[in-house]
N, C-alpha and C positions, 0 to 999 in steps of 0.2 A: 786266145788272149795274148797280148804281145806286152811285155812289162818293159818298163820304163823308168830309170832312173833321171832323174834330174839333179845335177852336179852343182851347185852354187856355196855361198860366202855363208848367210845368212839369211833366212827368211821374213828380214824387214820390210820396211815399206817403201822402198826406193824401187826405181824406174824396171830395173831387171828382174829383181825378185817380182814386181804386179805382173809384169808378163806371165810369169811363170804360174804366179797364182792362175792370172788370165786362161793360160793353157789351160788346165788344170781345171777347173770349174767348167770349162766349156767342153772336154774331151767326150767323145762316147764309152762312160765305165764297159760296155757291155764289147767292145773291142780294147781297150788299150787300158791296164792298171801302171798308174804313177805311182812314183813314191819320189823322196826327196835325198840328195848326203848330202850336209853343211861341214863345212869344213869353218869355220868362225865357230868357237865356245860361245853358250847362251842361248836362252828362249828366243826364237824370234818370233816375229810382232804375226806373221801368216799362220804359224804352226800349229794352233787351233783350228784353223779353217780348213788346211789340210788333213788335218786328222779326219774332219766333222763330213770331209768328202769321202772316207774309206782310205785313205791314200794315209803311210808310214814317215816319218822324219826321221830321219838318222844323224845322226851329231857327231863327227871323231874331231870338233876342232878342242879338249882341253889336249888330246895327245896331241895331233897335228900343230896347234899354235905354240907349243912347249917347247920344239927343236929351234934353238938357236945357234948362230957362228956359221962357218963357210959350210956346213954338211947338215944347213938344215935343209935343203931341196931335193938329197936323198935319203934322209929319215922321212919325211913329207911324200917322197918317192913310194918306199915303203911300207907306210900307212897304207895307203889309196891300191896298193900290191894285195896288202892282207885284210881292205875290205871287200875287194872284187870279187877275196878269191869265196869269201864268205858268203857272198852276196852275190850269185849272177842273175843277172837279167839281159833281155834281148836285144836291148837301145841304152846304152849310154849317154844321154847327153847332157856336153858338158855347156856350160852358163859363165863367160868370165870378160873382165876388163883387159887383164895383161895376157900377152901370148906367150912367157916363160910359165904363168900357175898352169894356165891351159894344156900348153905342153904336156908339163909333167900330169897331172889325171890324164891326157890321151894316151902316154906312153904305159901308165902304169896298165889302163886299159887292155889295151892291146897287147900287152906282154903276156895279161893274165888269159888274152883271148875271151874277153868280156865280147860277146854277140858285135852288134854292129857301134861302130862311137861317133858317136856328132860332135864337132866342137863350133859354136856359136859368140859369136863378136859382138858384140854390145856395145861399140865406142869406136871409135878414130883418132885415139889418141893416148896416153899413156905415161905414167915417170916410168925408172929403170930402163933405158931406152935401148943400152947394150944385153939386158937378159931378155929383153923383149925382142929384140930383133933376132936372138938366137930362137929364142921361141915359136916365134913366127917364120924362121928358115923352115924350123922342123915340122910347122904344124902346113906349111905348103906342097910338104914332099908326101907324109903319113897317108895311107890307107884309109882314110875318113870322111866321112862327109861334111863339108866346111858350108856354115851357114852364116848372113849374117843380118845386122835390120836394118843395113845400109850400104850403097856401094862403097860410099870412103869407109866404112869399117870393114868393109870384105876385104878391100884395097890394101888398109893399115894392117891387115891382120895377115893375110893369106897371098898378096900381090896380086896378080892379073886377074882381072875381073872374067877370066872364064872358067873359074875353076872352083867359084863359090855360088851362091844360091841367094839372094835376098829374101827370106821371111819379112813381111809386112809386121811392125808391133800394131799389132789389130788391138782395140777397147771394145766395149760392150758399147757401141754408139746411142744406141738408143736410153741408155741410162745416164748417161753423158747430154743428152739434148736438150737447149732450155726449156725451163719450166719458168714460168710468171708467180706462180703457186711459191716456187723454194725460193727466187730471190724476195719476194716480199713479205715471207716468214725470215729468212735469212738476216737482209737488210732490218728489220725489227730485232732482234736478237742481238745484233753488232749496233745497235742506235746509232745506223746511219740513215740517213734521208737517202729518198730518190734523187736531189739537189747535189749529192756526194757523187763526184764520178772515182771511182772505187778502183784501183789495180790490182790484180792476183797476180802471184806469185806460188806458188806449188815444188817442193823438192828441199831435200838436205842443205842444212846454214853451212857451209863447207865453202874453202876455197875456188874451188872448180867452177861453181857455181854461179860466184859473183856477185852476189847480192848487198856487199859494198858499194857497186855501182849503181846498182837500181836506190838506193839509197841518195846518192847524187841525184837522180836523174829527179825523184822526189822533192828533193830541198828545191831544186830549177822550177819544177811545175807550183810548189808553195809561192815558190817567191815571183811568179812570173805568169800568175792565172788571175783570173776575178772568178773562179770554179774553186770550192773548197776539192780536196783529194784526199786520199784514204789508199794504205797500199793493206794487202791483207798476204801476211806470208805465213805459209800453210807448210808445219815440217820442224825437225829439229835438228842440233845439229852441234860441232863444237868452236862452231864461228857467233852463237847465239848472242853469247854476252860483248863480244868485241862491237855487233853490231845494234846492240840497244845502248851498249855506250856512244858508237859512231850517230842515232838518232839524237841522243842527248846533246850532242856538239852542236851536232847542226841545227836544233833546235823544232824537228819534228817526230817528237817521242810520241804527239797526242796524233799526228797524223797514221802512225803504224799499228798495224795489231798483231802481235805474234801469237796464232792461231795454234802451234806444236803440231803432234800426226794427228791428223783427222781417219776417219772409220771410209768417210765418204769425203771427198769433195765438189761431188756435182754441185750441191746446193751454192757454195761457192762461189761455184764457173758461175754458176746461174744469176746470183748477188752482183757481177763484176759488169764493169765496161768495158777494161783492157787485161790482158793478161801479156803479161813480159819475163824474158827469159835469156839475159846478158849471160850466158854462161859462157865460159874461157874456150872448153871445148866440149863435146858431147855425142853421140853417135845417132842417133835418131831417139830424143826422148817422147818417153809415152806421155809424160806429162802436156807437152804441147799439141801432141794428135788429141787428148782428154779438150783439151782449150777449144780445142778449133771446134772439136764439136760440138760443144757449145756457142758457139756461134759469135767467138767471144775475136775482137781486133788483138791479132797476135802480131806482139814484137820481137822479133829472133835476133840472135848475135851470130857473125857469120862463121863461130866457131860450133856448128854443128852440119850436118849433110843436108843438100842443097835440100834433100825427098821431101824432109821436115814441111816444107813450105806446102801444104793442100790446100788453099783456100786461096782466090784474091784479094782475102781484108790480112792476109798474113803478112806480114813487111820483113825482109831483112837486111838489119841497120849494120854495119861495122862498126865495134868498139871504140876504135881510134876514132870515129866521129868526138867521141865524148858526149858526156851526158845532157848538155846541153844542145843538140842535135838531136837528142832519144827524146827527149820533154818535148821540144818543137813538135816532132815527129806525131807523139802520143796526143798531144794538145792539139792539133790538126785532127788527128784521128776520134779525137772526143767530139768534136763539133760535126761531125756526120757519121754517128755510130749509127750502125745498122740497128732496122727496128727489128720488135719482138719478131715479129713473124720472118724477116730474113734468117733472125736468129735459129728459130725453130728450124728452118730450110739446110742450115748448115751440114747438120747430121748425114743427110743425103749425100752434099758432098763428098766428106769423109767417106763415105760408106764409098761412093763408086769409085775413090781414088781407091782402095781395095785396102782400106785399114779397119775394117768389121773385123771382131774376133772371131766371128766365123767363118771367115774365109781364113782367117791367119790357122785357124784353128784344123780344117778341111786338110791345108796344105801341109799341116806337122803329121796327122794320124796318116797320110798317103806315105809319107817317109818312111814313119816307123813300122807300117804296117809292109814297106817295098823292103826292106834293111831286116826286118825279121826273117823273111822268107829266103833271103840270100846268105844268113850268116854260118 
């Protein structure tokens, strides 16, 4: 049996932590036990579900978020020192946005001579650009195994791209694939018509994200359609109220639904006709591989890795276009949306570009099970 830690923030419901659920739910228990450290104070939103798998949470972020001033990244150092040394296991792998937090859980890692340590990139981009870039020195030279869910995040994080690994963010595609059944329960429940061409939207109301702009792109398709439209944003966030005031201005508050976290969003993907995703930057998110398998016209911004793009109904638009370019684009794409059964076909896709969670899945336990027997 080869144990396994998994290193992250929080076990919410954003892009990184569902992978990880992802992992997780799909692992062989009878080779490989997971467990979890959060380093963010608080419940998070997964940690039931891990529990309900067999698998442990661990929580040191009220100490870890406590150190503040220039010596909080070696009290933080320290922490992650004294729960290694508590806690060993075969695999450490670490789960992170920035290459400075990375860093340090690699280093503390390895000091304590924690079995094998992964560290994994999630993103292509980053603030704190000077602790990031030292971290990213370190985490290029270290003893470890550098994995990432993208080449621009392998790139951002580790440099040359022969010295990193891409892991696939696989979904469970088949649970993801439309259903005719969920959007016209769905579509009932949100009293929209079939007549409604609908946009999803899925992920945290946060800057990064953007959804100020799909907000634009909104008001252009209100004001420039003979198609009523509906955008449906799925997620919460601390951009929430700036942008149902920004609905109120513009004069489509009846057009929007703010949906919070959902358990499920297939039903949804399934409900929609487009799904769009203006975010600033991004590394390969899960949310858009969930889209496409659905079958659903994805609109990307070209602040995330080229991979993202699996399907030919996927487009990706540049921001500086403006959102009156995004509306065009979408409203073209409304008048020859694929029918259900293309939809249904999607799935396939996804699956042979190799973002099934069982391949993603196949290719973590071959690691942790090579990295155990070396360490």
């Amino acid at each position: 049996m080869v144990r396994v830690v998994h290193v992250v923030g929080k076990m919410n419901r954003g892009g990184l932590e569902t992978f990880v659920m992802n992992v997780i739910r799909n692992t062989d228990t009878s080779q490989i036990k997971s467990d979890i450290l959060c380093t963010i104070a608080g419940a998070g939103d997964y940690d039931a579900d891990v529990r309900n798998l067999g698998s442990s949470v661990f929580n040191i972020g009220d100490r870890f978020q406590s150190h503040t001033g220039k010596t909080r990244f070696l009290h933080q150092y320290i922490d992650y020192i004294k729960w290694f040394k508590e806690n060993p296991y075969d695999v450490v792998h670490i789960h992170g946005s920035h290459a400075f937090d990375n860093a340090i859980a690699v280093k503390a890692a390895l000091d304590v001579g924690q079995g094998s340590v992964i560290s994994h990139s999630h993103t292509n981009n980053g603030v704190h650009r000077v602790l990031n870039a030292v971290g990213a020195l370190y985490l290029r030279k270290a003893p470890i195994v550098r994995l990432a869910c993208s080449c621009q995040a392998g790139e951002w994080l580790y440099g040359k791209p022969d010295c990193f690994e891409v892991v696939q963010n696989g979904v469970d595609v088949s649970h993801f694939s439309y259903s005719h059944e969920d959007r016209s329960r769905c579509r009932a429940s949100l009293g929209l018509s079939e007549n409604v061409k609908v946009i999803a939207h899925t992920g945290r109301l946060v800057e990064v994200k953007n959804q100020a702009f799909l907000l634009d792109v909104l008001r252009a398709l209100a004001n420039d359609s003979r198609s009523e439209w509906a955008l449906l944003l799925i997620g919460e966030g601390s951009d929430e109220g700036m942008l149902r005031e920004k609905a109120r201005s513009l004069g489509i508050e009846n057009n929007i639904k703010f949906l919070g976290l959902c358990n499920d969003v297939s039903p949804f993907l399934s409900a929609a006709d487009i799904y769009a995703m203006p975010s600033l930057h991004e590394g390969l998110p899960l949310a858009a591989v969930e889209a496409q398998a659905s079958g659903l016209a994805t609109f990307l911004s070209g602040g995330m890795s080229p991979e993202t793009k699996l399907l030919p109904t996927t487009k990706v638009l540049a921001l500086d276009l403006g959102a009156g370019a995004w509306a065009q684009a979408i409203k073209s794409a409304s008048l020859c949306a694929p029918s259900e059964a293309d939809r249904a076909q999607a799935a396939d896709g996804v699956r042979a570009a190799g973002f099934d969670i069982e391949k993603t899945v196949e290719r973590l336990q071959s690691i942790y099970c090579q990295e155990a027997q070396h360490k």
